[in-house]
Steps between C-alpha positions, in 0.01 A plus 500: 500500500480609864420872395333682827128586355410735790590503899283604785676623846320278753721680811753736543706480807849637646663186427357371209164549184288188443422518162239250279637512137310333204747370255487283181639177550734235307162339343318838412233533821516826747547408863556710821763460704582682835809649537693640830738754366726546804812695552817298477738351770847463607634167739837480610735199639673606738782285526803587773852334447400221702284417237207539704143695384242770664164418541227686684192410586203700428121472527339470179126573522424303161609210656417538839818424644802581592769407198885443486627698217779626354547949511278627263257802430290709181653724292307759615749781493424690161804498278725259732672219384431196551871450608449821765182369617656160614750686696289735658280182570783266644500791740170580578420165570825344616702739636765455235750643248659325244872597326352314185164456385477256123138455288442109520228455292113657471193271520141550477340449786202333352395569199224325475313851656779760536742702287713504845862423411730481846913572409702287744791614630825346690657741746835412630741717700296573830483658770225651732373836461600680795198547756419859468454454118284189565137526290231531750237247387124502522170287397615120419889609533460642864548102640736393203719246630854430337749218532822388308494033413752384290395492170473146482277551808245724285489202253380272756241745603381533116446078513361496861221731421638815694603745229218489231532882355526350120786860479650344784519133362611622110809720654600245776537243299621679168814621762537138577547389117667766465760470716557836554818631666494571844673767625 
């Protein structure tokens, strides 16, 4: 049951492979299905002692707009941990390093189409990298915005309609249940 008869690459890009696979389903027939195989992903809460969180706001081209989110990025340094990649990425895109960084959980992203799993991340500890070090961004990141809400503030913005990064909503509100210790 579910045994992968054959697969055809459909696309093979620097991000990600679109793949069509034929497979035998629960009731015996062979049906395609299109995969994205896609790299994985680190998101990180970035919560200060205040107890408040990081977003930044970044054009995403999918969408066509410009999205509240929470620091995030690929693992799409070869041999990095996942753990390494989400502080490296809390400051590339925030300007931010963290004296402790704990897994949360990992989600797929949808998979429904993708084999993308995203490993979130809560930073705590932090303090701005100092300006010389800062990452020097380009393409979508070049007019990255950042602010610090409360997090209670990012929960209204999940319910109002202005955070809708599904990564962003998952960690957000798994912090919340949570209850994680600030600081």
């Amino acid at each position: 049951m579910y045994e992968v008869v054959d697969s055809t690459k459909q696309f093979s890009g620097a991000i990600f492979d679109v793949v069509t696979d034929r497979l035998t389903m629960a009731d015996g027939a062979v049906h395609p299905r299109d995969v994205v195989y896609k790299r994985g992903a680190v998101a990180i809460v970035a919560l200060d002692a205040q107890g408040n969180v990081v977003l930044v706001r970044q054009y995403r081209h999918a969408a066509r707009q410009y999205l509240w989110e929470i620091p995030a990025g690929l693992l799409d340094v070869d041999g990095e941990d996942p753990a390494a990649t989400a502080v490296r990425e809390l400051a590339e895109e925030a300007d931010l390093l963290a004296d402790r960084i704990e897994p949360l959980f990992s989600l797929f992203t949808s998979p429904g189409f993708t084999n993308e799993t995203t490993h979130v991340y809560l930073a705590q500890g932090l303090s701005e990298v100092a300006e010389p070090d800062r990452h020097v961004r380009h393409a979508e990141e070049a007019d990255m915005q950042t602010k610090t809400v409360p997090l209670a503030t990012a929960i209204d913005m999940i319910f109002s309609g202005e955070i809708t990064n599904a990564v962003s909503v998952a960690a957000l509100l798994a912090v919340t249940a949570r209850g994680s210790v600030i600081d």
